[in-house]
C-alpha positions in Angstrom: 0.0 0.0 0.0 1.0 3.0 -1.2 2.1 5.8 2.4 1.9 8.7 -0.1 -0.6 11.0 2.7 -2.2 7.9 4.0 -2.8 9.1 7.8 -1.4 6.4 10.4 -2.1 6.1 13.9 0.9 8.3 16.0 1.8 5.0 17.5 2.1 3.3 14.6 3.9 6.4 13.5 6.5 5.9 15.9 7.3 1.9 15.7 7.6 2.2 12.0 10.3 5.1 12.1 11.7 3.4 15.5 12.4 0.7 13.3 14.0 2.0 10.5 16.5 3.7 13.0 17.1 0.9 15.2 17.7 -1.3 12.0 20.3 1.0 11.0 21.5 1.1 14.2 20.7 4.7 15.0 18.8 3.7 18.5 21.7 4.7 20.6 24.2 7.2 21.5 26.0 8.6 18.0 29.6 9.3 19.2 31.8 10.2 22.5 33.6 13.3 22.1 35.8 14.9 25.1 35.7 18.0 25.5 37.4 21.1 28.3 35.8 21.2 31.2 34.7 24.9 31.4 32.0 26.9 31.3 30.8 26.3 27.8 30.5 22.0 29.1 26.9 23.4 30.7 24.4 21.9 28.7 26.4 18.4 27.5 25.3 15.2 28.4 27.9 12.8 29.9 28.6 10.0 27.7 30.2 8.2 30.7 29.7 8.7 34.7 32.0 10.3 36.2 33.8 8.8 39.3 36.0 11.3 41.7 39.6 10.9 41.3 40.3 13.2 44.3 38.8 13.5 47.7 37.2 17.5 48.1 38.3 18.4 50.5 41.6 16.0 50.3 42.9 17.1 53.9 41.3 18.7 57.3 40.4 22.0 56.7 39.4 24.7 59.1 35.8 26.1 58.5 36.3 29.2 60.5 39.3 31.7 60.8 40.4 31.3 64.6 42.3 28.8 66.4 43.6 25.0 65.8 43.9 22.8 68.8 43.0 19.3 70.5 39.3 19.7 71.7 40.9 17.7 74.8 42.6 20.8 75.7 39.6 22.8 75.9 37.5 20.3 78.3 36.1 22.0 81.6 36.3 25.3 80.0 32.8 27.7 80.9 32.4 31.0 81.6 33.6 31.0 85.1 36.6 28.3 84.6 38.0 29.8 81.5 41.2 27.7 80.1 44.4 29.4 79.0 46.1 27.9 75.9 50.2 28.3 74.9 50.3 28.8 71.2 52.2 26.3 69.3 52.0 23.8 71.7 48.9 23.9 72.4 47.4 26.8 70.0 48.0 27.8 66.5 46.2 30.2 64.0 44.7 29.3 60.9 42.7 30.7 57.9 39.5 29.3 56.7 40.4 26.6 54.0 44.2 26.1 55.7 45.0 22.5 56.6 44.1 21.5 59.5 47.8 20.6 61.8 48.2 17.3 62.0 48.1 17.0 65.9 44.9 19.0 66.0 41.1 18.3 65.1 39.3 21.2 66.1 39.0 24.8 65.2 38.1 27.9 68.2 37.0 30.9 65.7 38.5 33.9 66.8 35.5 35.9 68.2 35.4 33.1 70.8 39.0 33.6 72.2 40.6 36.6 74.7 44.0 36.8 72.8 47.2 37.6 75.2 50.6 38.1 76.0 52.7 35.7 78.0 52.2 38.0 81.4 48.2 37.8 80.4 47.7 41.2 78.8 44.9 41.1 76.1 46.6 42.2 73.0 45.0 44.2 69.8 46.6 41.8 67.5 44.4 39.0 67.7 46.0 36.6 65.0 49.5 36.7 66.8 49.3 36.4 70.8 51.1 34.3 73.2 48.5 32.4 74.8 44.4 32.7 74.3 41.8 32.2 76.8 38.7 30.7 75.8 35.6 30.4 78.0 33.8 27.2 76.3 35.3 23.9 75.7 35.0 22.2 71.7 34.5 18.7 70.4 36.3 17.0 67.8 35.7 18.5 64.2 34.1 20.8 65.4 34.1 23.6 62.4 36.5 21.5 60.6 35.6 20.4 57.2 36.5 16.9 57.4 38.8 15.6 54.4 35.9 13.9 52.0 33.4 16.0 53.5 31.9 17.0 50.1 33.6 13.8 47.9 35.5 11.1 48.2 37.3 9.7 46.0 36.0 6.7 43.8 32.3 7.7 44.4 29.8 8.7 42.0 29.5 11.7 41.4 27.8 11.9 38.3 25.7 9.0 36.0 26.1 9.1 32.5 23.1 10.3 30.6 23.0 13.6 32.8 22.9 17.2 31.1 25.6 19.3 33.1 23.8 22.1 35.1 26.4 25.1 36.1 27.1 23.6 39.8 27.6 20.2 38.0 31.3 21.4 36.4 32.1 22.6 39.9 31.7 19.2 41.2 33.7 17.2 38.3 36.8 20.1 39.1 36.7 19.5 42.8 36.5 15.2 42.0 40.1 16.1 39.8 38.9 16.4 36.4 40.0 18.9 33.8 38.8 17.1 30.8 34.9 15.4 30.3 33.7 12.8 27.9 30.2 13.9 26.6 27.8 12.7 23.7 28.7 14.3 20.5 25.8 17.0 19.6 23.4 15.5 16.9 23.8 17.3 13.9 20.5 19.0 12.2 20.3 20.5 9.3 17.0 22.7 8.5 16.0 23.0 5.4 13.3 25.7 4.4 11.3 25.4 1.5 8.9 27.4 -0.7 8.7 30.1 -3.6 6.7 32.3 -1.0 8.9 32.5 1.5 11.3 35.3 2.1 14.4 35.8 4.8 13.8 37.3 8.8 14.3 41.1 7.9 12.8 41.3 4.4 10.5 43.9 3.7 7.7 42.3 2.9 5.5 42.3 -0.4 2.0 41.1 -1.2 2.3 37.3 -1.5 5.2 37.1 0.6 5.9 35.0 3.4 8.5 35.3 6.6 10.5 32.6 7.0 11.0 32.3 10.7 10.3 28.3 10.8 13.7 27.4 10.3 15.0 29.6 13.2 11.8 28.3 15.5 13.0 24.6 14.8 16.8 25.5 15.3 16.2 26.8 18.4 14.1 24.3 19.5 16.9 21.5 18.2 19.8 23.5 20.1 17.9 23.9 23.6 17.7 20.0 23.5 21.0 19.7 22.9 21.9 19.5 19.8 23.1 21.7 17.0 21.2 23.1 14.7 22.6 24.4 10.8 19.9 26.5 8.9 20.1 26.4 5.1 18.8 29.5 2.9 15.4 29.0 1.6 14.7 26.2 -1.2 12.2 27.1 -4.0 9.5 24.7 -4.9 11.5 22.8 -7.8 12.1 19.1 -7.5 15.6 18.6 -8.5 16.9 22.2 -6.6 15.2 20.4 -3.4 16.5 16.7 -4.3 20.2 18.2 -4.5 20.1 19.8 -1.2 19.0 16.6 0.6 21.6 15.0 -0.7 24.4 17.1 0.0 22.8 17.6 3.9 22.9 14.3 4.4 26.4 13.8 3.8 27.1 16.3 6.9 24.0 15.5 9.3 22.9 13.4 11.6 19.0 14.1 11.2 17.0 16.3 7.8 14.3 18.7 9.0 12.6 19.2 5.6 10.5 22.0 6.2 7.3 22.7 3.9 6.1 21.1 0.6 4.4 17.8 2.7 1.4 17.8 1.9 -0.1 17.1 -1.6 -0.6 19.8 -3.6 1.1 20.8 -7.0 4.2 22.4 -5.6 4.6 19.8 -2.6 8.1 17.7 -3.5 8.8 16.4 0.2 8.0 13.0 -0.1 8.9 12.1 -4.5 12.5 13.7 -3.0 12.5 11.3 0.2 11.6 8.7 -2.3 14.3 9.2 -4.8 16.9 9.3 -2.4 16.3 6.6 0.4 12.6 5.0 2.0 9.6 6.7 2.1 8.3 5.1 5.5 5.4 7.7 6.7 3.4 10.3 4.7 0.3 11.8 7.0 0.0 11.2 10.9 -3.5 11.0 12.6 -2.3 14.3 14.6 -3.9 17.4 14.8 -2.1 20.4 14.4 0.8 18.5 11.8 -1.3 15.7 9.9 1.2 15.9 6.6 4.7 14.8 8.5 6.7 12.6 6.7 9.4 10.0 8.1 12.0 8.5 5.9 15.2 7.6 5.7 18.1 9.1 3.2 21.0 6.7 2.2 24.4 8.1 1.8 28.1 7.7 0.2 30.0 7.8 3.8 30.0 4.1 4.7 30.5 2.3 8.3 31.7 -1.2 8.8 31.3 -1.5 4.9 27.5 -1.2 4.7 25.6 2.4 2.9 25.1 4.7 6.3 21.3 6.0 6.6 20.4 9.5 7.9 16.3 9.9 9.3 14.4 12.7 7.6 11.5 14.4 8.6 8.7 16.4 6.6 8.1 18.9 8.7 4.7 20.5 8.0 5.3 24.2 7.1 2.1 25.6 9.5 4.3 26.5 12.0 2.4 25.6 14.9 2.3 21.3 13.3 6.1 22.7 12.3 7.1 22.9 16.7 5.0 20.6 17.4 6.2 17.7 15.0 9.3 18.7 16.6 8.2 18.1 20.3 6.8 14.8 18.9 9.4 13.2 17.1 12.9 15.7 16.8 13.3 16.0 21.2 12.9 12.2 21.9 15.4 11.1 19.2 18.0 13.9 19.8 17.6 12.5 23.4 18.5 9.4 22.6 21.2 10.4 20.5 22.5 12.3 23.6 22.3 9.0 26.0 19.6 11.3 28.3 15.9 10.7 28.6 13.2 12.6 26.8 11.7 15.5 28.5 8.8 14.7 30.6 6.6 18.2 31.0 5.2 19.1 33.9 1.4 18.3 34.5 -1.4 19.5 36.1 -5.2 19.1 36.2 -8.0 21.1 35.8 -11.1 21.8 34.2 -12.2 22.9 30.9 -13.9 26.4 30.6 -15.7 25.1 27.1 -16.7 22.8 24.8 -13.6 21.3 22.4 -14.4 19.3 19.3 -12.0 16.9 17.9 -11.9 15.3 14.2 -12.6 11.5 14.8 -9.5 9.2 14.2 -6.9 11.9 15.5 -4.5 13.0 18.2 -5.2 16.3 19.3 -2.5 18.4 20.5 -5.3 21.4 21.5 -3.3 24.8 22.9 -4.9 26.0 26.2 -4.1 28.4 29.4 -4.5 27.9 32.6 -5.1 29.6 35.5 -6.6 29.3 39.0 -9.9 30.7 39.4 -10.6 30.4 43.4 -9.7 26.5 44.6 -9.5 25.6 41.0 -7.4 25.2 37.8 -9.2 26.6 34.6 -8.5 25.3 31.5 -9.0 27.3 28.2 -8.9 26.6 24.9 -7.2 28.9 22.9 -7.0 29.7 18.5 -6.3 26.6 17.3 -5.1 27.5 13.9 -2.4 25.2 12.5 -0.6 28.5 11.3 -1.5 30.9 14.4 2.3 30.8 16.0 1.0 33.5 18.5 -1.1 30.7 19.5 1.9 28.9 21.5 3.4 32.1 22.9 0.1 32.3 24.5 -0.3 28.8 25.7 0.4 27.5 29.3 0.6 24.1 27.7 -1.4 21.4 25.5 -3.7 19.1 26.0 -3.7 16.3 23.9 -7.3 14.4 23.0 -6.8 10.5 21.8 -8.2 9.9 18.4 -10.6 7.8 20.3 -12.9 11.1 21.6 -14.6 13.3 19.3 -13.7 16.4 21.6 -15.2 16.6 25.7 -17.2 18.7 27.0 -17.3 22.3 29.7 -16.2 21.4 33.4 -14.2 17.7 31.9 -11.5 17.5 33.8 -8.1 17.4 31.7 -4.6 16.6 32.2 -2.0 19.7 31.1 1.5 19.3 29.9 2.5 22.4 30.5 4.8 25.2 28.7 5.7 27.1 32.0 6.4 26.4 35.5 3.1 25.5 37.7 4.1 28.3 40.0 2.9 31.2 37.3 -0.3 29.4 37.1 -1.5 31.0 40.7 0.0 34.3 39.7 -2.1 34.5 36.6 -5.4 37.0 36.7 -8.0 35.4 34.1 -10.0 37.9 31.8 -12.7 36.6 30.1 -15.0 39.0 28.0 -15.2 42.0 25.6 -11.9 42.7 23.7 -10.3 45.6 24.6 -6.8 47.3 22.8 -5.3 48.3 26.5 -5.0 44.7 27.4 -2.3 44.4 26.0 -1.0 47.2 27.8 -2.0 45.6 30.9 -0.4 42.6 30.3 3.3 44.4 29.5 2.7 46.4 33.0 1.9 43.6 35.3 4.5 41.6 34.0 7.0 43.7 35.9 4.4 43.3 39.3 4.9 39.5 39.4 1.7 39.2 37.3 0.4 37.9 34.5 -2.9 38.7 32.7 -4.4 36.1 30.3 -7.3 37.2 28.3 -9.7 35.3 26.1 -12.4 37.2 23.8 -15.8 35.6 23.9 -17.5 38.8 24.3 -19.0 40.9 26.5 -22.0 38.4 27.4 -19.7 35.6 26.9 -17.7 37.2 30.0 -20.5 37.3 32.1 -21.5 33.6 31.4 -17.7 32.6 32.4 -18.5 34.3 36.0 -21.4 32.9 36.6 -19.5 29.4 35.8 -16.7 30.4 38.2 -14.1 30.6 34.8 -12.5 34.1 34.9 -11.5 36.5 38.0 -13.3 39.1 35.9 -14.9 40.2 32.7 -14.5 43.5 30.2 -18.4 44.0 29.7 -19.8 47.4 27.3 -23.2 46.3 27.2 -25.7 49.2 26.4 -29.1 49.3 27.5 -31.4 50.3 24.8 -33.8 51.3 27.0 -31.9 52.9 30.0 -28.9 54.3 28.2 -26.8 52.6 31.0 -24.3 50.0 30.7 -24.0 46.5 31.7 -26.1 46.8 34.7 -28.9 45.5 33.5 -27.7 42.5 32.0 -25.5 41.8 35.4 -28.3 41.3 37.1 -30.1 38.9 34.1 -26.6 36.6 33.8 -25.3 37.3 37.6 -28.8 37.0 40.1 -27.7 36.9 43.3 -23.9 37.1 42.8 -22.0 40.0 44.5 -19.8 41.6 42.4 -17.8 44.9 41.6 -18.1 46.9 38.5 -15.1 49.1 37.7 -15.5 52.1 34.9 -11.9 51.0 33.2 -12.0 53.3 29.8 -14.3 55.6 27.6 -13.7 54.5 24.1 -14.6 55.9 20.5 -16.6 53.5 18.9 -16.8 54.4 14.6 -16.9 53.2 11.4 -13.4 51.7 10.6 -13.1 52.0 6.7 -9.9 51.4 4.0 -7.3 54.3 3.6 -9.7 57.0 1.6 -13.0 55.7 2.3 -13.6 54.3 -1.5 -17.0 53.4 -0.9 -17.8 57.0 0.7 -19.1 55.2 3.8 -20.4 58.0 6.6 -23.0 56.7 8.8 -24.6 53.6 9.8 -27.3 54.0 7.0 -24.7 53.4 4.6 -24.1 49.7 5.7 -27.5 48.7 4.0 -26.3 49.9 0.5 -25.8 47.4 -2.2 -21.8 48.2 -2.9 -21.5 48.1 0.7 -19.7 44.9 2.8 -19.3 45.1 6.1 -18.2 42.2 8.6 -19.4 42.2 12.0 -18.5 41.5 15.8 -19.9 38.0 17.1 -23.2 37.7 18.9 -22.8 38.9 22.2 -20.3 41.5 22.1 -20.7 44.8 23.4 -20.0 46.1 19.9 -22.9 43.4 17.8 -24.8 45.0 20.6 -24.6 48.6 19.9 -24.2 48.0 15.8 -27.8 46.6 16.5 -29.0 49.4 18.6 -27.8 51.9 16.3 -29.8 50.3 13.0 -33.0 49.6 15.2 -32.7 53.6 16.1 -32.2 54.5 12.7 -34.8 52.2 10.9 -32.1 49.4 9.2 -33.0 46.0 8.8 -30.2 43.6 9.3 -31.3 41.2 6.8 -30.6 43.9 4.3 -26.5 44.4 5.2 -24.3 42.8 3.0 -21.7 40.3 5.6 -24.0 40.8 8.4 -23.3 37.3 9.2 -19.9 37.4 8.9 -18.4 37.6 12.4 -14.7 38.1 14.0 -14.1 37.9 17.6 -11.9 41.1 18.1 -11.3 44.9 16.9 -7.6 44.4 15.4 -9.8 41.0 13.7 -12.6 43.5 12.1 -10.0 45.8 11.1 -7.9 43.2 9.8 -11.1 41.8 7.6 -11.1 45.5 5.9 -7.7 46.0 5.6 -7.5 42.3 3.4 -11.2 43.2 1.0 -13.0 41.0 2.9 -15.2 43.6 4.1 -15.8 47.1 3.0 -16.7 48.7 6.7 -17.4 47.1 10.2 -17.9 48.7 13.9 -15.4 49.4 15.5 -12.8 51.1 18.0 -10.6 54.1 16.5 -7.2 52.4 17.9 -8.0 49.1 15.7 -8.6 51.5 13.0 -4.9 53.3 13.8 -3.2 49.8 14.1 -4.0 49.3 10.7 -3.9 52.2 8.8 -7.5 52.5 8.3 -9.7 55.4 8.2 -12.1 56.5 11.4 -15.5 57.6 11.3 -16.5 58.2 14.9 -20.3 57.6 15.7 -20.5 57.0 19.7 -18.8 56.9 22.8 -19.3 53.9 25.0 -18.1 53.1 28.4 -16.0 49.6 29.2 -16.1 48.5 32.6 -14.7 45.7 34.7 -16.8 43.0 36.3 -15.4 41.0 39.2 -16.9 38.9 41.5 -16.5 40.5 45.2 -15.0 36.6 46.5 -12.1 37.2 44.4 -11.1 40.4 45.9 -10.0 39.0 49.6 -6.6 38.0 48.5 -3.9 40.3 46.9 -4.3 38.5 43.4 -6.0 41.7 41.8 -3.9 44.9 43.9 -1.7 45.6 41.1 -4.5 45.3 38.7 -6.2 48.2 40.8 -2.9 49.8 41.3 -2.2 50.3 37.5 -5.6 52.8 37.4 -3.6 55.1 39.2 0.3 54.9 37.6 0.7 57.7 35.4 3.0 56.0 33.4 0.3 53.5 32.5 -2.7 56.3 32.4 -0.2 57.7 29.7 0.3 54.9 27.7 -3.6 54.1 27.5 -4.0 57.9 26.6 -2.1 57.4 23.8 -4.3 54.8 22.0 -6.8 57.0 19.7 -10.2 57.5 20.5 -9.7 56.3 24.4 -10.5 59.1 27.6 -9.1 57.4 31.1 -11.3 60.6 33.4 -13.5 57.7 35.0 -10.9 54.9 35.0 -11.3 53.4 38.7 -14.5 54.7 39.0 -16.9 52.5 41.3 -20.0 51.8 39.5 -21.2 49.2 41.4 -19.1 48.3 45.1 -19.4 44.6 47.1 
């Protein structure tokens, strides 16, 4: 059967390529190298444990400046029966880290003595008297560093298979080693293809696409320990592709072949993985990264007589499937390469905030955050876009669904592998709501105040819904009351009955038409959305904004049924403004700053109030202060200012109070 894009189980995935490498006996460590034993060993994995050649210390050493002697000499002594020992026969000074005399096994430290002269006269010099007094008697060793106290020699001190962490090298030194035998780094070459793409730094031209996976997957290859070597970018021809495979794998231990796996016309990863060696694997049940391939390259270099093989993998060109195919498949075989386990992430559980749907037959690696939300861990599901790379700066970690469940359902518990260190997680404020440009800004300024804001936009009904569910600390909310003129109140007390909670005024903000550079269409009011040239995309139902688009065309008589993309829906501002910036849409609501952040024009129509929402429970502990203290930095009031179409007079306002 033909593996050209046939989808196979990850497991199966895995045994097949294991296989092939252990076959060509690539299942082990590559090579022993030794290498100086300095700074630049941090990071290497011993190829071979080290055993101490030398006891540390290898004599007695004092531990404290003062004063060598037998601790039988000092017995009896106390306050009121001081003793009085002769120096040199009895006495002698000595330095922290000195050798210990060799009739001695006990050190006095200086503040403890009364030095003197031989009629009894204290003396200034305390390093050089006659005689000292001491008014407390020792034991033996006491503040003596025993010779093997920290190693001796022939022990362990280190197993092969370890990475060497900083305070590692100073325990090889002190064992008697000035030289270290490590596994060779795994050599990986990257190799980028596709017509599109253009180099980090380009400036950029319709069409065009920044290479940056290359440099992900290097860095990702060189923090596991191996070493990475990018190539320049390949275009999509066959035989241009096919050469460059060939010449990397006469220099590399492992092909990263990024792009051109799937199937389509200018695809040439696996016909060039087939020319030149075994085609094992084309398409893994894995969502994000479905089109990886796994082959095997043959090449000239020859061991023990027999063709030498290098592995190959078709690394999806998403870049989200491109880092993860390389948490799936490049860390556990550079680790074994390197003699070292594979990294186990750290896991935690908690519970979903929302639904998650899964395609049937797959592995899916879904991109979440987490936080704690009272005595709980809240999971979130975040973009899930195979090509959103913002996506995994975001994400506290993944959770993966077997191909065996067709997604799980609000309050499921899952288990997290997570990204960053489970302390953050109870640092972390969770907003869930109404989009809003100065979260951002929030989230730069609580960074340095040993906080971190994570945000998800569902809207500013959505937000509501995830308090009364327990799933956010609070909520942006800007929902109008048609009939009151005031905001959110009203609709607290429909999605909130009975709940105590704390409305903030946070910003005034412009809300307008947001239209291209120009205004072609010669768009000025809301009534123009309801003209036949006229598109216009829309926010989601239950924002704030879909809210006050549809009080404004109630107000002024406009169907909805008669606006061209009244249907279509994006989830933020910078989204709307993005849609019009691209000609998917002619006009949409909107804020002025999205508007400024794309170099659209602003029509302003109405000024709305955004407040925070936050239940009065989570207010007891310190959590939120720097949060609240932010409403009154002037540094941050000034960089909020600075977004168009925004007034901060009410910002900490109390609208509503516990």
């Amino acid at each position: 059967m033909s593996v050209y894009l046939h989808d196979i189980p990850l497991p199966e995935a895995r045994r097949v390529f294991e296989k092939a490498l252990s076959d060509a006996g690539l299942l082990q460590v590559l090579e022993k190298e030794t290498v100086p034993l300095d700074e630049t060993a941090a990071g290497r994995v011993l190829a071979e444990p080290v055993w101490a050649k030398l006891s540390s210390p290898n004599y007695h050493a004092a531990a404290m400046d003062g004063f060598a002697t037998r601790a039988e000499d000092t017995a009896g002594a106390d306050p009121t029966h001081p003793v009085i020992l002769k120096i040199n026969s009895q006495a002698q000074y000595i330095d922290t880290g000195d050798p210990l005399p060799l009739w001695a096994n006990c050190v006095i430290p200086i503040e403890e003595v009364e030095a003197r002269d031989e009629q009894g006269r204290i003396v200034s010099d305390a390093h050089h008297p006659q005689e000292i007094l001491i008014r407390a008697g020792s034991t033996p060793w006491k503040h003596v560093r025993t010779m093997g106290e920290d190693i001796v020699a022939t022990q362990l001190i280190l197993p092969s298979g370890h990475r060497l962490r900083p305070y590692d090298l100073g325990a090889i030194a002190a064992g008697g080693y000035a030289e270290i035998t490590v596994a060779r780094k795994p050599v990986v070459t990257i190799l980028p293809t596709g017509t599109e793409l253009v180099p980090v730094g380009t400036q950029v031209q319709r069409g065009d696409i920044i290479e940056f996976n290359s440099l992900m997957l290097a860095a990702q290859v060189n923090s596991w320990g191996g070493e990475a070597h990018r190539r320049g970018i390949l275009p999509d021809q066959l035989e241009t592709i096919r050469v460059a495979v060939e010449k990397a794998a006469e220099v590399s231990d492992l092909i990263l072949l990024n792009a051109g796996s799937s199937a389509g016309s200018e695809d040439f990863s696996a016909s060039v993985v087939e020319s030149l060696g075994n085609l094992l694997v084309h398409g893994i049940a894995v969502r994000p990264g479905h089109p990886v391939i796994l082959g095997m390259i043959r090449r000239e270099k020859t061991k023990n007589g027999q063709a030498e093989q290098v592995p190959i993998i078709g690394v999806p060109g998403y870049p989200v499937s491109a880092a993860l195919t390389g948490e799936i498949f490049v860390e556990p075989l550079i680790a074994c390469w390197l003699g070292r386990a594979p990294l186990e992430p750290e896991q935690v559980k908690g519970t979903l905030t929302r639904k998650i749907t899964s395609p049937p037959g797959d592995d899916d690696y879904v991109r979440v955050v987490v936080g704690k939300v009272g005595d709980h861990l809240k999971v979130a599901p975040i973009t899930r876009g195979a090509g959103v790379i913002t996506s995994l700066v975001r994400a506290d970690g993944i959770v993966v669904i077997p191909r065996s469940v067709q997604g799980l359902e609000a309050g499921t518990e899952v288990s997290v592998r997570l990204y960053r260190a489970q302390r953050e997680l109870s640092k972390t404020i969770f907003a869930i709501g109404s989009h809003d440009m100065t979260l951002d800004l929030v989230s730069q300024f609580l960074a340095s105040k040993d906080r971190r804001l994570v945000s998800a936009n569902v809207g500013s009904q959505g937000g509501l819904v995830a308090l009364k569910r327990g799933e956010a600390h609070l909520a942006g909310s800007h929902l109008l009351d048609a009939e009151t003129g005031e905001y959110n109140l009203s609709y607290i007390r429909q999605y909130l009955p009975g709940m105590p909670v704390k409305v903030v005024t946070w910003v005034e903000r412009e809300q307008g038409l947001l239209v291209k550079k120009g205004n072609p269409k010669a768009v000025r009011s809301i009534e123009d959305m309801a003209r036949e040239d006229v598109r216009i995309v829309n926010r989601q139902r239950g924002a704030g904004t879909r809210v006050l688009l549809d009080y404004l065309l109630k107000n002024r008589g406009v169907q909805p049924e008669k606006i061209r993309g009244y249907e279509l829906e994006e989830f933020t501002h910078l989204s709307v403004a993005a849609a019009i910036a691209s000609d998917r849409a002619d006009c949409g609501l909107g804020i002025a700053a999205a508007a400024r952040a794309l170099d659209l024009d602003f029509i302003p129509i109405f000024m709305e109030r955004y407040d925070f929402v936050i239940p009065c429970r989570y207010l007891d502990g310190d959590l939120l202060d720097p949060l609240f203290d932010l409403m009154n930095e002037v540094a941050f009031q000034q960089a909020v200012s600075a977004l168009p179409g925004y007034n901060i007079r009410n910002m900490g306002k109390i609208v509503q109070d516990c």
